[in-house]
N, C-alpha and C positions, 0 to 999 in steps of 0.2 A: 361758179361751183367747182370744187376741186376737183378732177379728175385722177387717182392714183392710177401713175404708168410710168415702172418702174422699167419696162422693155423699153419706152420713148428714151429716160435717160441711159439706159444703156447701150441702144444703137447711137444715141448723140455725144458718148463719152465714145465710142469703139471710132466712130466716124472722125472724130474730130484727133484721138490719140494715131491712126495710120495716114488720116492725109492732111490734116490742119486744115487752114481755110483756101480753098486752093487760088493763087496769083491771076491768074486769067482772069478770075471772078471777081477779086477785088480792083485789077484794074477797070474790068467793064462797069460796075455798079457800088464797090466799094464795097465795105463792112456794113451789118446792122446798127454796129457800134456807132459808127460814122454819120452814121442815120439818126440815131439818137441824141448823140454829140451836138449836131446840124440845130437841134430841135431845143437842146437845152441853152445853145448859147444863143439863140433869135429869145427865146422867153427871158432869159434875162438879161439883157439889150435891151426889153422893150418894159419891163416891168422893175428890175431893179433899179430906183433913181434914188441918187445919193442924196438929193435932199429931203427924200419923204421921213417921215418918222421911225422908231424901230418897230411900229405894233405892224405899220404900216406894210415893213419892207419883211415883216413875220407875215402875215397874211397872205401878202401877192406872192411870198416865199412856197407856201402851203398849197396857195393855187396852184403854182408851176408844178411843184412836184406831182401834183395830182394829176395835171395834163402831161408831165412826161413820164407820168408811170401808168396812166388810162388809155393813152393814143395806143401806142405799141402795143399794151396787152390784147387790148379788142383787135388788132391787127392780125397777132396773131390765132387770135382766139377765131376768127372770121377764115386765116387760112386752113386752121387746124378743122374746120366744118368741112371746108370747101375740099380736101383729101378723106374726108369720112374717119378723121379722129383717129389715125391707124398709125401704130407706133414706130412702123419703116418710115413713111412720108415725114411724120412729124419728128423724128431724132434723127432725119440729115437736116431740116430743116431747125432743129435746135440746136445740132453741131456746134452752128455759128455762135452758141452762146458760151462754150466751152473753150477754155485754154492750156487744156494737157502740154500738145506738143510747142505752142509758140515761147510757154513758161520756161519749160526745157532746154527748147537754142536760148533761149537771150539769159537762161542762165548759166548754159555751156560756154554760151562766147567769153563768159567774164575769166572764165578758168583756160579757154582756151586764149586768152587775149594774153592775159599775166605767162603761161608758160611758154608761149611762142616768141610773143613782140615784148613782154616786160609792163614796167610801170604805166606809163603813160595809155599803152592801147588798153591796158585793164583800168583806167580811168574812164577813158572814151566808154568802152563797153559797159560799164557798171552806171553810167551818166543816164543809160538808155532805159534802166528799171528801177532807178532810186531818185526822191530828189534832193540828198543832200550834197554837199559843193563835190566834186568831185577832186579837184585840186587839194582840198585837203588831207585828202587817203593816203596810205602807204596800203600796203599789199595785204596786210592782216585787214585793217577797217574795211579793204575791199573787199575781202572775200566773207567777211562779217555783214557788210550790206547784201552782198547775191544773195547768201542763204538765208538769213533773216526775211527778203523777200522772197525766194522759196518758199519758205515755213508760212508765210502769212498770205501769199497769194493762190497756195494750195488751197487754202479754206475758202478763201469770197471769190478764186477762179475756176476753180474746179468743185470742190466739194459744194459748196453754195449753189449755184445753177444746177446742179446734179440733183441736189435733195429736191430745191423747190419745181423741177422738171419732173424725178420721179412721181412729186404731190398734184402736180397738177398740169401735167403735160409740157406739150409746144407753152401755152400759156404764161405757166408758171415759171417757165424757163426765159420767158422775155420778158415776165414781170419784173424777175428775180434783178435781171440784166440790165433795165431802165432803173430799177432806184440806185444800184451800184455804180453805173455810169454816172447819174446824175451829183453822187455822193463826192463822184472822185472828181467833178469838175465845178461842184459849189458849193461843196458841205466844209469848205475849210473854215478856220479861225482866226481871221481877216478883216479888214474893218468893210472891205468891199461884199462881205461872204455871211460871215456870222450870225446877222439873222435870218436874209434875206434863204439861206442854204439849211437853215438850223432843222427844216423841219425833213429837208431829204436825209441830213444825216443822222436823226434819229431814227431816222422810219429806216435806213441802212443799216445801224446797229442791229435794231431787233430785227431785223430777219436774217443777220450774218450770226446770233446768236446761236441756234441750235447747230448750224454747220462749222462755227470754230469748238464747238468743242466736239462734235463726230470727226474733224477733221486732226484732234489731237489723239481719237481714241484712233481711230486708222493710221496716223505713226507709231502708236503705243506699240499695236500686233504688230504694224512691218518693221518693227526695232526688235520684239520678240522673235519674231520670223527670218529674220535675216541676221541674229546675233550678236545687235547694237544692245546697247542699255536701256531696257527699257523698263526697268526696275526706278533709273535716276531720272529719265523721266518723266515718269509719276509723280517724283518728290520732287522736279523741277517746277510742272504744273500746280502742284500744291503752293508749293513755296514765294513763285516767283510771277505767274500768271495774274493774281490778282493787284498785283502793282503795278502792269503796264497802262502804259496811258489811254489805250485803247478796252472798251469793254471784251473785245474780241479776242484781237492780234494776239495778245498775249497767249492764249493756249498754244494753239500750235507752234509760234517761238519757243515757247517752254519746252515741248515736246520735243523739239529738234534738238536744243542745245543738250538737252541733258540726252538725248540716244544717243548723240553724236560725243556727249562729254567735249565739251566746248561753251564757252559765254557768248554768248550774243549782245547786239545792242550797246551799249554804253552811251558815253559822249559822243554828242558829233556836232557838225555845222550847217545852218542851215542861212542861207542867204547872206552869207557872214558872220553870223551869228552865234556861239557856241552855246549848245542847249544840252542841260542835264539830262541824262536817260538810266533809269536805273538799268544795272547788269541782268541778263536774264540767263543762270545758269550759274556754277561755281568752277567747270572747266576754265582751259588754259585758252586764253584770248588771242594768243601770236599764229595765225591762221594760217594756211597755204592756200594754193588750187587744189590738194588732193583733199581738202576739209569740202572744197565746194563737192569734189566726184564722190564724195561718202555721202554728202545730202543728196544730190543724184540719184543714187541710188539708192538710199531709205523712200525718195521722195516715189519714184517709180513703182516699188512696192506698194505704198500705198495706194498708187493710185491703181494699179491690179485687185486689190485687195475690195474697194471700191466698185469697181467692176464686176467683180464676183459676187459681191452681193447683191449687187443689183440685179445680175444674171440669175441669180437662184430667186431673187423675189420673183424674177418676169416669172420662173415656170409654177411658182407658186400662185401669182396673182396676173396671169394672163389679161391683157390692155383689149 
């Protein structure tokens, strides 16, 4: 049963935006993430076999999913009792599902990598949150891949765990975490993947839907707010969001290129491979590092912005 505790995700977004996940911790025991990671690659090890059928590798696909979105949740759901449901204990304990500050460095490094060292260290850097070839880029595609993942990691790393944390606590926040994790380690379009993954990254789509498009309306106000475009985009998101390949992605991509007045997306390459990408945006494509410190910065407001509301529901809707 859903628990609304809009105080859970916002002690879990305040906690995780001033200290991330703190080093000590993950050397001693690791991420949750790591946990679930551990959990998804034993199930499919042991249940994806390339020679079953595709109903077959659909089926055992659906089971896993279901055992690595049911483990954790009850886990959680078992510690969220064991502290008495209280939205302090449970939003440092959901912290860990939140990626405010780690999104930030690894998308400051890319800008700080391009203005300090040049080409090559703003490849290495950019390799670390994208995965298309990185050899390929020149310094605009770079800085066109950071913020592009910005713009789309805002929504299923931060917004996304936030929403299904404020709906339904610790829980919802681990729920939200396990089918995302498992989306982005076997929901690809793969001959190894595709069915056997089909059914996590459906069930990933729809629960990243309502959070990429709140996660477009919260650039919208921090581009009003802050004196970006946010008139273009609105007509970004109109125009260009329903063509991206993803049912999601596409919103907040829109929303960033056109606040920022800039194209996103295009071509690029993937494992050698050159793949069409529609443009997403009508701005000018020839990027710098000061394009990434403008996304930066719309990106932080929002996620303020975010915050805030969460803070005004806790006093309205005390946990």
């Amino acid at each position: 049963m859903l628990r609304f505790s809009p105080a859970t995700a916002a002690i879990a977004l305040l906690t995780e935006g001033l200290c991330g996940y703190p080093a000590p911790l993950y050397r001693r025991i690791r991420h949750p993430v790591v946990w679930m990671g551990t959990l998804i690659d034993a199930l499919e090890r042991r249940l994806n076999r390339p020679t079953a059928s595709r109903t077959t590798r659909l089926l055992t696909g659906a089971a896993a999913t279901g055992a690595i979105t049911l483990i954790p949740t009850a886990l959680a759901a078992g510690a969220a009792r064991l502290v008495g449901k209280k939205p302090l204990p449970c939003g440092l304990l959901a912290s860990a599902c939140m990626a405010q500050r780690s999104l930030h460095q690894h998308v400051e490094a890319v800008a700080i990598a391009l203005e300090k060292d040049g080409l090559e260290e703003g490849r290495r850097a950019v390799s670390m949150i994208v995965g298309r070839d990185p050899a390929t880029l020149d310094e605009s595609a770079i800085c066109r891949a950071a913020i592009e993942t910005l713009a789309e990691n805002f929504s299923d790393g931060i917004v996304a765990p936030a929403l299904w944390c404020a709906l339904g606590g610790l829980p919802g926040a681990v729920f939200y975490k396990a089918v995302n994790t498992a989306d982005s380690m076997i929901g690809h379009r793969s001959d190894r993947f595709e069915a056997f993954g089909k059914c996590a990254a459906r069930l990933d789509d729809a629960i990243n839907l309502p959070a990429s498009r709140l996660a477009a309306l919260l650039l919208i106000l921090a581009a009003l707010l802050s004196g970006a475009d946010w008139k273009e985009a609105i007509r970004t998101i109109r125009r260009d969001a329903p063509h991206h390949r993803s049912p999601n992605a596409g919103w907040p991509e829109a929303a960033m290129a056109g606040a920022l007045g800039v194209a996103l997306a295009g071509p690029r390459v993937y494992g050698g491979t050159m793949t069409e990408v529609r443009w997403m945006g009508t701005g000018r494509a020839d990027l710098t590092p000061s394009d990434i410190r403008a996304a930066l910065h719309l990106y932080r407001s929002a996620c303020l912005l975010q915050g805030a509301v969460l803070s005004a529901l806790s006093v309205r809707y005390p946990s």
